[in-house]
C-alpha positions in Angstrom: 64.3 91.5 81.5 63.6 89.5 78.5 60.2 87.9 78.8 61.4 85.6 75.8 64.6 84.1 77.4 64.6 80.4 76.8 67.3 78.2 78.6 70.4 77.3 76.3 73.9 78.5 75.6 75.2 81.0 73.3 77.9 80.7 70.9 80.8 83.4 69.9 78.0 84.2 66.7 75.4 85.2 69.0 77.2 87.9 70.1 78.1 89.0 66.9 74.6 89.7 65.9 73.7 91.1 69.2 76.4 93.5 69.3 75.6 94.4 66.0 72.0 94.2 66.7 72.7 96.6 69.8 74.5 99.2 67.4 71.7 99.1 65.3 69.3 99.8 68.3 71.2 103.1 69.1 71.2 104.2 65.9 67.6 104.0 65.3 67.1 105.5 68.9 69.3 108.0 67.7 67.0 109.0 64.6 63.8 108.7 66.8 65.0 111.6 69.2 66.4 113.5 65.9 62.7 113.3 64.6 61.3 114.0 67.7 58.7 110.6 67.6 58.2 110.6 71.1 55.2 111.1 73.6 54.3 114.2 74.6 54.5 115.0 78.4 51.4 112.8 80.5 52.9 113.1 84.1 52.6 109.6 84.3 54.3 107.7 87.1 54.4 103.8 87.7 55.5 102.1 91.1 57.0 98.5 91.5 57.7 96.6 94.8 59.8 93.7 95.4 58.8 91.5 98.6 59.7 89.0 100.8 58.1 85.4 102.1 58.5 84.5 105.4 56.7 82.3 107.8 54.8 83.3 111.4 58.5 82.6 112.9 60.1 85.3 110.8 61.8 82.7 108.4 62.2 82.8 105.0 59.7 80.5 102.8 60.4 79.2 99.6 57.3 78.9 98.0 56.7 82.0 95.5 55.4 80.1 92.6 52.5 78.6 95.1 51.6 82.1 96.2 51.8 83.3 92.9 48.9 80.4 91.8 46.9 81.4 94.8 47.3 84.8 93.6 46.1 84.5 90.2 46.9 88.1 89.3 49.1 89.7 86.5 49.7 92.4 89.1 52.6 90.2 91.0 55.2 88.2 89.4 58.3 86.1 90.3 61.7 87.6 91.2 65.0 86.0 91.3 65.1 84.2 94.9 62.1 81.7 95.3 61.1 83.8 98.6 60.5 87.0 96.1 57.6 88.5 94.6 56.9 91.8 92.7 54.1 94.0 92.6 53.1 96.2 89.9 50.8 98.6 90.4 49.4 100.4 86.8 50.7 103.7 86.1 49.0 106.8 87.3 49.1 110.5 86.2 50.8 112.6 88.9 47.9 114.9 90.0 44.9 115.3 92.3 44.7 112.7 95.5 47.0 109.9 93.5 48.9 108.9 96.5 46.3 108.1 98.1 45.0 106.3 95.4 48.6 104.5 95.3 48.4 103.5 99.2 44.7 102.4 98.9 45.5 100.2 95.9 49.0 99.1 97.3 47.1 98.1 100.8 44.6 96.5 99.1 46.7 94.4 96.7 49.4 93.5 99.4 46.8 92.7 101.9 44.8 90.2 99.3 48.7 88.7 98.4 49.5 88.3 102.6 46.4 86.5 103.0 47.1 83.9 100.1 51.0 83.4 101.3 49.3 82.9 104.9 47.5 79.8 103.8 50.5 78.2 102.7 52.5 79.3 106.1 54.2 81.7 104.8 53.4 85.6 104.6 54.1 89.0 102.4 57.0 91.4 104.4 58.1 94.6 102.7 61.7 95.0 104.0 64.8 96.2 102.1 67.0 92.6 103.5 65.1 90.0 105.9 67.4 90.2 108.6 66.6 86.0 108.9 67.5 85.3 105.7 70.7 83.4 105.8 73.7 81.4 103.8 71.6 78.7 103.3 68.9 79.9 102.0 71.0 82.2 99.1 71.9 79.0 97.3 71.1 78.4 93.4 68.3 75.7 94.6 66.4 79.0 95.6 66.5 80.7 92.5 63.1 80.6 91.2 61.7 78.3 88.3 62.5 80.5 85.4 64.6 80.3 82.7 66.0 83.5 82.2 67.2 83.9 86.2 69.0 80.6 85.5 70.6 81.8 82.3 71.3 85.2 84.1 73.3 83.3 86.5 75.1 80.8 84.5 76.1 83.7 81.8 77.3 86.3 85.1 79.6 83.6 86.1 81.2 82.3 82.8 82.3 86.2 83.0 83.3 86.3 86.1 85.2 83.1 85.9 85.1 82.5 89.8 83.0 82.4 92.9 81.6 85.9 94.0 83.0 87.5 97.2 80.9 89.6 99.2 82.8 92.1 102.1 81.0 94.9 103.3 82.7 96.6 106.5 79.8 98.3 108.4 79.4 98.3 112.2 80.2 94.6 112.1 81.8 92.8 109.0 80.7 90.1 106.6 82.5 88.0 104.5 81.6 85.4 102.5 82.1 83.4 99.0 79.5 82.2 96.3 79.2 80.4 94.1 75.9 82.3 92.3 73.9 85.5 92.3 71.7 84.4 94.5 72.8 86.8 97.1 71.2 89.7 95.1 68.1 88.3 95.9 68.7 89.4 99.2 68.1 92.5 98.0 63.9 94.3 97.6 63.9 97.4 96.4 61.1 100.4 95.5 61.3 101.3 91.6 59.4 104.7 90.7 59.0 105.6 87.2 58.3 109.0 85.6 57.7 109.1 82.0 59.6 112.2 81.0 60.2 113.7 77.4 63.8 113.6 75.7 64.3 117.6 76.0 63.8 117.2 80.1 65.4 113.3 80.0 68.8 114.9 81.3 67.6 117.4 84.0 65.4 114.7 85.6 68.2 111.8 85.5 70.6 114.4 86.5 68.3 115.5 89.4 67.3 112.1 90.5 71.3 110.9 90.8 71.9 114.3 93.0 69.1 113.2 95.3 69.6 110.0 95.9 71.7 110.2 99.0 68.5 111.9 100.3 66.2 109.3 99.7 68.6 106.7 101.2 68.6 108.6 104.4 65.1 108.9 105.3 64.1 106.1 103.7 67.4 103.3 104.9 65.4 99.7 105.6 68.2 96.8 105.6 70.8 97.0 108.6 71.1 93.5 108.8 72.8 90.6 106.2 73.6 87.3 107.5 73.2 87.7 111.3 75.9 90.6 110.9 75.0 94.3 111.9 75.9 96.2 108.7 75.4 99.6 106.7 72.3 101.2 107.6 71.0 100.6 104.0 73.4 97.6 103.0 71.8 97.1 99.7 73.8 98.6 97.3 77.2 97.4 98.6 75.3 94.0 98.2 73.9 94.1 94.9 76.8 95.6 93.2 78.7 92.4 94.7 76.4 89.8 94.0 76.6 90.9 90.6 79.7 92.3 89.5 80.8 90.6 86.4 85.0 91.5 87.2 87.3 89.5 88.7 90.0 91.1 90.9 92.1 91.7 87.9 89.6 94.0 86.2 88.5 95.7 88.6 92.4 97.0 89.6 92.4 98.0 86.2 89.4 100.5 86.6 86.8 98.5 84.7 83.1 99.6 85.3 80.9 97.2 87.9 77.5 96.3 86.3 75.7 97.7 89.4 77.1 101.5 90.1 76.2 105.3 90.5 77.7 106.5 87.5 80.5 108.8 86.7 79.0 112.3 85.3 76.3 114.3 84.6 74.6 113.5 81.4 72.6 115.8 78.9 70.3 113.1 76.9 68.9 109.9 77.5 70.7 108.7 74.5 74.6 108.7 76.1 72.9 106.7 78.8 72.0 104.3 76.4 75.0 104.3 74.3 77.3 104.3 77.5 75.5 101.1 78.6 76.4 99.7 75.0 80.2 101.0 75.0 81.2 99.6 78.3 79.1 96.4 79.2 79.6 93.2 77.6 76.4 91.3 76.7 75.0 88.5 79.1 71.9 87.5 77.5 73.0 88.0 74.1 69.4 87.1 72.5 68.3 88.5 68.9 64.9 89.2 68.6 63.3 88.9 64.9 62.5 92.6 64.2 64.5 95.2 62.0 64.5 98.1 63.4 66.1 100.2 60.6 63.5 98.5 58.3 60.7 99.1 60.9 61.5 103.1 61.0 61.7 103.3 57.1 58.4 101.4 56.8 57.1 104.2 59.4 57.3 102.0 61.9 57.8 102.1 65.8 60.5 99.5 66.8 60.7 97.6 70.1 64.5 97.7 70.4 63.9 95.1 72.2 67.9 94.0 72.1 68.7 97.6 73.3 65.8 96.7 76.3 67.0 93.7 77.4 70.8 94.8 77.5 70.0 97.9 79.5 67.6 96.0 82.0 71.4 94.1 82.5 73.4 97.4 83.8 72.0 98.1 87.3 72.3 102.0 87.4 70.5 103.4 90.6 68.9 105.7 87.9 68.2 104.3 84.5 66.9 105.4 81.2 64.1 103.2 79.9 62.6 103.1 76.3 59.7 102.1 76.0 56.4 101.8 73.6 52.8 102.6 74.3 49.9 102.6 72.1 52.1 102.2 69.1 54.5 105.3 70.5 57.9 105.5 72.4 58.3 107.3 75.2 61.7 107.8 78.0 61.2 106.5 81.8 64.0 107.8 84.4 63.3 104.6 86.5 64.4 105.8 90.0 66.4 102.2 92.0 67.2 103.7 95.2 64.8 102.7 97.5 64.7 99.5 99.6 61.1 98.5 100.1 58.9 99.2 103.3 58.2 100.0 106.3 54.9 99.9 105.3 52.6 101.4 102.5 52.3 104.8 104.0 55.9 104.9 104.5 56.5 103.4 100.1 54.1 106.4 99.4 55.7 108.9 101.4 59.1 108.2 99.4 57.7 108.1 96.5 56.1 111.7 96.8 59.1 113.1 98.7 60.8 111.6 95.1 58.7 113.1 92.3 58.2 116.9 94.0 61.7 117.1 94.6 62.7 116.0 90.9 60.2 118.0 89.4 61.2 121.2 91.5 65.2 120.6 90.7 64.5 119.8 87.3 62.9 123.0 87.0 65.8 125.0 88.6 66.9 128.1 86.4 70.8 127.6 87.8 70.6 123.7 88.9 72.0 121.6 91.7 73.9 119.3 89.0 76.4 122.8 87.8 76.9 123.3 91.6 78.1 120.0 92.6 80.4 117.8 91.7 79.6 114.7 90.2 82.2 112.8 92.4 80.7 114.2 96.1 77.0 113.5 94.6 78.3 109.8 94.6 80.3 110.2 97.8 77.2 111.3 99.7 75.5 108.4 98.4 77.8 105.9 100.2 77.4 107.9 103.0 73.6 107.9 103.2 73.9 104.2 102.8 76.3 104.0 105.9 75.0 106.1 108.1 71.3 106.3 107.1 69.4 109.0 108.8 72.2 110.1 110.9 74.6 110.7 107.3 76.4 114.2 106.7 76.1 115.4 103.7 78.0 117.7 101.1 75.6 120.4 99.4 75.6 123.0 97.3 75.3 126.3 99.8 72.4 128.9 99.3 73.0 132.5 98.3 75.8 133.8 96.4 78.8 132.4 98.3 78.3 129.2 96.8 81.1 126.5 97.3 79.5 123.4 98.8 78.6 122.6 103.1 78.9 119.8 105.1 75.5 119.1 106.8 73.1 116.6 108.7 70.7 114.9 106.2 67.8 115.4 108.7 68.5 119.4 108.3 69.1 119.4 104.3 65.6 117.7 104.1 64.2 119.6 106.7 65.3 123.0 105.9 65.9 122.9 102.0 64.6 120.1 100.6 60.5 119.7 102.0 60.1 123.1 100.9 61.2 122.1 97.0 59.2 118.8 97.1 56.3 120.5 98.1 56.6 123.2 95.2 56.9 120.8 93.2 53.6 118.9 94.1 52.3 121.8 93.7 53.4 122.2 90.3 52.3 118.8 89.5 48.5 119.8 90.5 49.1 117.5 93.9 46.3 117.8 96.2 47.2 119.7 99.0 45.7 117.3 101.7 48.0 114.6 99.9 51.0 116.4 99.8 50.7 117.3 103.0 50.1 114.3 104.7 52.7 112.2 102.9 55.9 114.7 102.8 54.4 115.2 106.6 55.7 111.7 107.0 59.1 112.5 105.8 59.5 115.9 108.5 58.6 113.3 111.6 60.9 110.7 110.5 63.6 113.3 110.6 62.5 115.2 113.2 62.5 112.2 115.1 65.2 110.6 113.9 63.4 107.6 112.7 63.6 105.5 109.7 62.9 101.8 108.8 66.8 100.7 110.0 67.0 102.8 113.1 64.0 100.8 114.3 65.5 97.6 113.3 68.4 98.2 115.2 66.9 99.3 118.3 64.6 96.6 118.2 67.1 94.3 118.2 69.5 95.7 120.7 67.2 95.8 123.1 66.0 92.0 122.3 69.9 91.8 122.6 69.6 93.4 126.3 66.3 90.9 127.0 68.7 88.1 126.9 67.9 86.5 123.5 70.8 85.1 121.4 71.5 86.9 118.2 69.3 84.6 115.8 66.5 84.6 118.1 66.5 88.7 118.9 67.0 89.3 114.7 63.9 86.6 114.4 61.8 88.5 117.3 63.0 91.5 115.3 61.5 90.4 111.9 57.8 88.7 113.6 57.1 92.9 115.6 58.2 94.2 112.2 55.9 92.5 109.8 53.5 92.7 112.6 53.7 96.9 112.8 54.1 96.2 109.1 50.8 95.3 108.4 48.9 97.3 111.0 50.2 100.1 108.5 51.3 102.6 110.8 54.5 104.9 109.6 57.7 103.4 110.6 58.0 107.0 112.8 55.5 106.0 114.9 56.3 102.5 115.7 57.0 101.5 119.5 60.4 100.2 120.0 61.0 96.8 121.3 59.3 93.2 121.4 56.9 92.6 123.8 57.9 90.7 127.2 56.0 87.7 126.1 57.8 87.5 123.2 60.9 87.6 124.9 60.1 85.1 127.5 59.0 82.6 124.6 62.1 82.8 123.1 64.1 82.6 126.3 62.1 79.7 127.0 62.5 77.9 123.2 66.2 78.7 123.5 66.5 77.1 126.8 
């Protein structure tokens, strides 16, 4: 997002230059895909996890620039709340046993980062919303120590003009008013990359937008925002809030939120770009030094790097991403969808279900994207993030009836959609052991029923029904998760419940 962002205001000739700057971008994006410049396919994949501190109570700690010291490692960096952290892990080519060679280097890497956070009282937990975190801690004190989060913040709200209301209407209700982005924080998601070319740019994107309803419903992790029993993945609802840019004015009048699912099908990377461009006001308008019309005459490979930072401002679900390697440019669909967790094997299930299912729609001779409607692709999206693993879903019927069916997301995945990912493992030279164990994951958790926020809830219910008061059973919720968590167990196979000790500790603490 700008690793050059320096604190300071802009003035009205800033973004000037930057729009004009941006225009420039496109165009030499534009000639680049013309000339055909970019890299030729590598199945290569990248993976990116935001975390969460919290202490041996289940509380959020505020300490991620301490961790990060103790951690030493380029691998993790800051995010926006000061109980955040991100992982990258290097990209991989898509082949052979790499998922097992993601979940041994995410264990080891998480494990080393928990054990550092532990000295300090605090401790890594992959979870899609803490379900302590609270008011108090979302607060602009808490945004971590670095300039462009700050600058992020104060430039969101000069647009806005006002403070930020959050209402999401799930099984409970939450309302409440800030006064920053802070909120988004909240929010720790799963980002998978796949480098694609610009002639298969489209299908993937396109494929990747119709399947993210699926992914929300086997893989919903945050139930839980403020105390309050909410959507079954109440992420999304929350992001797009914490950031939306339009007061209640603009948004009557139809103007695009920052965060959102989109509005068609596309077929290039570069309407993505431009669309971003067209509609979306700068917030970090800041001009780097290159020319990128002069770079490309001179032979040159330019950064774009205003074109970068603007889109890395426009929180698509699935966004394009230019980037440069080696001197060449090459397109990312950068899948958003996923909230982090349960636990690696659980991230690395996802993640395979994810690629073989993109590769095998992609692939499709008469695809899912001409059979369904943009609008009921969105549509099941809010769904899946309501109702999680227990969502209905509209879908494109088999055979030559066509017209589209209402059905369970367990049976979609179950019936139609393990079989696809699978071929397209296959097609991506997946071991078989691999692909079988991981997209085995996915069939038990909708077999069973089971995800991530179906075992939250439970858990806490039933810590309800022990007699603990809501804080306490959502606390007792968090310590058994990030217990389970680390064990490393899939989320399917987790015992419901906190143990009677647990229970009676609290009671007695309470008391």
């Amino acid at each position: 997002m700008g690793e050059k962002v320096v604190a300071g205001g802009f003035d009205l000739s800033d973004r000037q230059r930057y729009r004009r700057k941006l225009h420039e971008c496109l165009e030499v994006l534009e000639r680049l895909l013309a000339e055909k410049r970019f890299d030729r396919p590598k199945n290569m994949m990248g993976l990116e996890i935001e975390l969460n501190l919290a202490g041996a109570d289940g509380l959020p700690r505020m300490v991620n620039a301490q961790v990060l010291e103790r951690i030493a490692s380029p691998d993790f960096q800051t995010e926006l709340g000061m109980f955040n952290l991100e992982v990258n892990v290097l990209p991989h080519r898509l082949g052979g046993r790499v998922f097992d060679q993601l979940a041994e280097e995410l264990s080891a890497g998480l494990g080393y980062a928990h054990r550092q956070a532990v000295e300090i009282d605090a401790g890594v937990v992959m979870i899609g919303i803490l379900p302590t975190i609270s008011r108090a801690d979302l607060v602009t004190a808490n945004l971590s120590a670095v300039d462009r989060y700050s600058l992020l913040n104060e430039q969101i709200l000069t647009m806005r003009g006002e403070d930020f209301t959050l209402d999401i209407d799930g099984v409970e209700r939450l309302t409440w008013t800030s006064g920053s982005i802070v909120p988004e924080a909240a929010c720790t998601s799963v980002q998978l990359h796949l480098q694609v070319t610009p002639a298969r740019f489209a299908d993937v994107w396109n494929a990747a937008q119709a399947v993210a309803a699926v992914q929300i419903a086997v893989g919903a992790n945050s139930p839980f925002l403020f105390g309050r029993e909410l959507w079954r993945e109440s992420r999304p609802p929350l992001f797009q809030q914490a950031t939306d840019t339009r007061p209640p004015e603009l948004q009557a009048q139809g103007v695009r939120p920052r965060t959102w699912f989109g509005e068609r099908w596309v077929d290039s990377a570069y309407e993505l770009f431009a669309e971003n461009v067209r509609y979306f006001p700068a917030l970090l308008p800041i001009c780097d030094e290159e020319e990128p019309l002069r770079v490309l005459a001179e032979g040159g490979v330019p950064s774009l790097q205003e074109l970068v930072l603007h889109n890395g401002t426009v929180y698509r679900w699935n966004r394009p991403v230019y980037g440069v390697a080696d001197g060449v440019p090459h397109l990312r669909v950068e899948n958003r969808v996923l909230p982090a967790g349960p636990t690696v094997a659980d991230v690395v299930a996802n993640a395979a279900f994810y690629y073989g299912l993109v590769r095998t729609l992609a692939d499709e001779p008469r695809p899912v994207w001409s059979r369904l409607p943009f609008a009921e692709a969105e549509a099941n999206f809010d769904a899946a993030c309501r109702y999680g693993i227990e969502a209905r879903l509209r879908w494109p019927r088999r055979g030559r009836g066509g017209g589209l069916a209402s059905v369970p997301a367990v049976r979609l995945v179950l019936d139609e959609l393990l079989p696809m990912a699978a071929a397209g493992l296959d097609a991506w030279g997946i071991e078989p052991a691999d692909r079988d164990y991981y997209l085995g994951i996915i069939e038990e958790r909708c077999r069973r029923r089971v995800n991530g926020a179906t075992w939250q809830v439970e858990t806490y219910h039933r810590a309800l029904a022990a007699g603990l008061e809501r804080d306490a059973a959502l606390a007792a919720t968090t310590r058994r998760y990030s217990e389970l968590m680390h064990k490393g167990d899939p989320v399917h196979t987790w015992p419901v419940g906190i143990a009677e000790a647990e229970v009676s500790a609290a009671t007695a603490a309470e008391g």
